[in-house]
N, C-alpha and C positions, 0 to 999 in steps of 0.2 A: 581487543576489537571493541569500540567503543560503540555502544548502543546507537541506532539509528531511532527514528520514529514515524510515524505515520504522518504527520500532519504536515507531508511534501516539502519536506528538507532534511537536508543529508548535511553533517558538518564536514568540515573541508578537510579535516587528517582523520584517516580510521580506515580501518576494512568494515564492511558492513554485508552480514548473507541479504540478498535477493530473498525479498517472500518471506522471511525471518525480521531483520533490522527495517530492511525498505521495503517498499511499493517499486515495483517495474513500472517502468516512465519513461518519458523523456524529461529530463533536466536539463536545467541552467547555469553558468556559474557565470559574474557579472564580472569576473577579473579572472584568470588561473596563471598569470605570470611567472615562469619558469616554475608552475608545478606540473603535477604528472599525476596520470590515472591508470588506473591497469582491470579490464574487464576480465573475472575468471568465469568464462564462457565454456559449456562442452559439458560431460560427462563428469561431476565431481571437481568443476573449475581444470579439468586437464585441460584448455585451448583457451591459454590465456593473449588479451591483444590492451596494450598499452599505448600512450601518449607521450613524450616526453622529447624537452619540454615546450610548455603548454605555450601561446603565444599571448601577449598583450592585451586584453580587452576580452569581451563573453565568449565563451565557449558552451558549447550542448554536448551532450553525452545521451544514447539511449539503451538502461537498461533494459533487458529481456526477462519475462518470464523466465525462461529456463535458463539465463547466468545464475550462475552458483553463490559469487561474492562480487564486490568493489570498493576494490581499496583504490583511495582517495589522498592526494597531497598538497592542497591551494590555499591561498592565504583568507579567503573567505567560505562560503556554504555553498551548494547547490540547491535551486528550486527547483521542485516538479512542475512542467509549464503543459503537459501533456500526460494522459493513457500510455499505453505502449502499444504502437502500432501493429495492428492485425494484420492489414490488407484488406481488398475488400472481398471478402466469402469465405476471405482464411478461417480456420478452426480456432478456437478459444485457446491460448496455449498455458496450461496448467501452472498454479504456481507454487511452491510448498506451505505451509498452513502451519503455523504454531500457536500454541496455549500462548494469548496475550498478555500474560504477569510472566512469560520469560524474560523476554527483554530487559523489562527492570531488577531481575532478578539475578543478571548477566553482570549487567551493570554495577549491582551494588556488591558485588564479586571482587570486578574489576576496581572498583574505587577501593576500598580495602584493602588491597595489594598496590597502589598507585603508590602512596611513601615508603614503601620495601621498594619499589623499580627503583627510583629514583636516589635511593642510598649507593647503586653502582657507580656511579662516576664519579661521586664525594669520597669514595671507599679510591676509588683511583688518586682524584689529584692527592687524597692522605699522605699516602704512598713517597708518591711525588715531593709533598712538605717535607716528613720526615728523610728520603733519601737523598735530599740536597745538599747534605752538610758533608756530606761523605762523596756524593756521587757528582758533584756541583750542578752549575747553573740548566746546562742542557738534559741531565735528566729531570729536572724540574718541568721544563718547557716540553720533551718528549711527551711526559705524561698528562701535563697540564693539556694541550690536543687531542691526547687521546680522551680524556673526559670527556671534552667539550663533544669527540665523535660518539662517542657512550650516553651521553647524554642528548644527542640528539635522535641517534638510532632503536638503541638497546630497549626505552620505556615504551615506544611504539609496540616495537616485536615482540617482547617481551608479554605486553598485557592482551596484544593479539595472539599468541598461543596458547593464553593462559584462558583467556573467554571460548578459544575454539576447544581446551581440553572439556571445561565446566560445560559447553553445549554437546560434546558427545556422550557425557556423563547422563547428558539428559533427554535423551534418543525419546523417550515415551510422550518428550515436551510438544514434538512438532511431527510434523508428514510429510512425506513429496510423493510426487504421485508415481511413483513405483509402488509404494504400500498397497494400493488400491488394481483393481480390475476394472476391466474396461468399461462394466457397467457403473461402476460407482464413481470412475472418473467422468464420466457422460453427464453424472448428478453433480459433482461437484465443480464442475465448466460452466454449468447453468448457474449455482450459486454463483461464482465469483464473478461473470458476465454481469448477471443482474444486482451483486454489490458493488462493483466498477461505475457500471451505468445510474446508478447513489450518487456515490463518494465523487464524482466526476461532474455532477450536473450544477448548471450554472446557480438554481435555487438552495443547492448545498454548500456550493462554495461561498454564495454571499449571505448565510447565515439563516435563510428563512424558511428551513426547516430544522428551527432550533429545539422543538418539541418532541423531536426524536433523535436523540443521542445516539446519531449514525457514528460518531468518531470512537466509542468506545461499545456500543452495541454492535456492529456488523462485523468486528474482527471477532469477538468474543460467536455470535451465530455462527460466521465460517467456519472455528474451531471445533464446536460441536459438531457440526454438521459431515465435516471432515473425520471428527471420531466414529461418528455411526457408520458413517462409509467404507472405513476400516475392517471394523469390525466385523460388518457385512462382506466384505470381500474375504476374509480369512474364512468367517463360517459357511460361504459358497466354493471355495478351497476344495474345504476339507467335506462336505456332502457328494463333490463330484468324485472323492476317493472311495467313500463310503457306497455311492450308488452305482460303482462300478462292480462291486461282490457280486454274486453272481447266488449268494443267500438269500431266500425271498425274505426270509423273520427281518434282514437288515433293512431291504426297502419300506416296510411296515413298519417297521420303528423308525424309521427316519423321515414320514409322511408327515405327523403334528409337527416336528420339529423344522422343517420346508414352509410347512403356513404360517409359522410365529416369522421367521425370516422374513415371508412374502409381507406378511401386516406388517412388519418394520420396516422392509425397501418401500410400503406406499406411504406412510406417515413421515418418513424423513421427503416423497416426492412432495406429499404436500408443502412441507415445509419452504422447499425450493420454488417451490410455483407461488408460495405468499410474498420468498423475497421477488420472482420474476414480476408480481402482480404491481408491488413495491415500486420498483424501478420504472413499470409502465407510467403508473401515475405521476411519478417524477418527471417523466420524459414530457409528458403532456403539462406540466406547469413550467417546463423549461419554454416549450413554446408559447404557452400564453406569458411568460415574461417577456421573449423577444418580443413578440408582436405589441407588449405593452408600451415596451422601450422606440419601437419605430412610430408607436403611436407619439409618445412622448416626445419622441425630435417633430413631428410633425407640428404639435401643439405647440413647438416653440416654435415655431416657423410662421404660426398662424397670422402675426401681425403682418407679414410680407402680401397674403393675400387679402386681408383684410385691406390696406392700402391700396393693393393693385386693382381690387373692387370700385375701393372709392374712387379713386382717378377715373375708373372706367366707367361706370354706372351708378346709380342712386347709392347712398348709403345701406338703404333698408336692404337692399339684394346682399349683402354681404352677411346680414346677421343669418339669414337661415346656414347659410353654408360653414358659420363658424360654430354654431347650434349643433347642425348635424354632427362634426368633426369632437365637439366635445361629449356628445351622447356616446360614439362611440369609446371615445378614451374611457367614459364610464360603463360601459358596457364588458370591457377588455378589464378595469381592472376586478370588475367582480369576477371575469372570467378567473383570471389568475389567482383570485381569492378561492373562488370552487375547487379549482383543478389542484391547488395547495392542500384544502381541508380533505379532499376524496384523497392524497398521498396520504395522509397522517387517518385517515380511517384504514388504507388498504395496510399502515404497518398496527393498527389494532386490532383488525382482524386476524395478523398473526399469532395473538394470543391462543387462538383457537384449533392452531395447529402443529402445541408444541411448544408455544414460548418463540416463534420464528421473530416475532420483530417484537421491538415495546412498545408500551403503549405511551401516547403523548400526554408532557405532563403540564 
């Protein structure tokens, strides 16, 4: 299973876990011509629903939060062109959360075994060379096919079960939200909302929150944040067995041990509210960019009314009105300068609550 990555694209042959490899999205593929995709959707990928084959020219695919895998077979990549749609009022739908050095660490698994796959279908036509003198020309040609179908199939399958044994191997790498109770998936819905509503916004996509290393900080904050929540849900577990005794010495000794829990469900809260606080300010320089940008078609338009002035009326009646329109462009774009610098203080005040966001460098 060959490694996916975050930076919204998927290569075109592989299985890839949902929430693991990839981002749930909606994707693009700009050609998929007699390839084929297969969503393992449901409970543990059981309700799987496939395509094949693909038709001439772009195709879209939308993975879900809760699909499992997506294995993939096109002669080009997939782009993420989209979030994964909610609905409008729907609930946040959970994703699974792994230690971000898995992935490469899958990978460099997989590549290490990649010249052992690929000895099987050379190990065939061998076979094949050597049994021609005895066996003649047709078992030469039997075998020489079947390589070529060992070679095209075998290295696939082959390094996709080999990455799916090394990821069970490594259970303690990642989460889904069965780990968790209801209250601590209600915190980790808030994290991943307000790190979507980031990773998503028009000011991060075109680079101009380069000061904060959202592409390698906010998978690395999810990961923590998703291990305190864990752990939180086990040690909430096992108190409601324990304050079920019916021993009072148990309820008295399990009271300090209730308030260390309680001081840790509010300090990982903080932390979620620094990334929600995060996201807010983001949202707010996503709109002072559009509004920059309509400014901007405007201000190229300005010569249109500047002549329509002049044909119509004095010269001088035109300059206020082109005055005015350039005050505002300059007004807009400090706006979007403020509303940028207040994003990149609200992820420094992260520091303050835990290491939640970094600081800009």
């Amino acid at each position: 299973m060959t490694s996916g990555t975050w930076n919204n694209s998927i290569p075109g042959i592989g299985t890839y876990f949902v929430g693991i490899d990839v981002a749930p999205g909606r994707y693009r593929c700009e050609d998929g011509k007699g390839g084929w995709w297969v969503r393992f959707a449901g409970p543990g990928g059981g309700e799987p629903v496939g395509s094949w084959p693909l038709p001439a020219g772009p195709t879209e695919i939308e993975l879900s939060p809760t699909d499992f895998a997506f294995e993939t077979h096109v002669g080009t990549y997939w782009e993420r062109i989209a979030p994964p749609y909610q609905g409008e009022g729907a609930p946040h739908e959970l994703r699974p959360v792994a230690d971000p050095s898995l992935r490469a660490e899958l990978d460099t698994i997989v590549a290490r075994r990649r010249p052992l796959v690929w000895l099987a279908p050379l190990t065939v036509l061998g076979m094949g060379v050597l049994g021609a003198p005895v066996l003649g020309s047709l078992w030469l040609l039997g075998l020489a096919m079947m390589a070529v179908l060992v070679a095209l199939g075998s290295p696939a399958v082959s390094l996709d079960l080999q990455r799916a044994r090394e990821l069970a191997r490594r259970r303690d790498r990642y989460l889904t939200p069965e780990d968790l109770d209801d209250d601590a998936r209600g915190l980790l819905g808030r994290a991943q909302e307000a790190i979507d509503a980031v990773r998503d916004s028009e000011v991060n996509r075109e680079g101009l929150l380069d000061d904060v290393d959202n592409a390698v900080t906010l998978p690395r904050q999810e990961w923590e944040i998703a291990q305190v929540l864990a752990r939180q849900s086990k040690l909430r577990s096992e108190h409601r067995v324990w304050a079920a005794s019916e021993v009072p010495e148990v309820g008295a000794a399990l009271r300090p041990f209730q308030e260390k829990l309680d001081l840790s469900v509010q300090a990982v809260t903080r932390r979620v509210e620094a990334l929600e606080h995060y996201a807010e300010r983001t949202r707010a320089a996503d709109e002072a960019l559009r509004a920059q940008r309509h400014l901007d078609d405007l201000a190229a338009r300005a010569h249109e009314y500047d002549d329509l002035l002049a044909d119509s009326v004095r010269d001088d009646l035109a300059l206020p009105a082109i005055e005015r329109l350039t005050e505002q462009s300059d007004a807009l774009v400090r706006t979007l300068r403020d509303r940028l610098a207040e994003a990149a203080e609200a992820a420094e005040a992260g520091d303050g609550t835990g290491g939640a966001l970094p600081p800009s460098r």
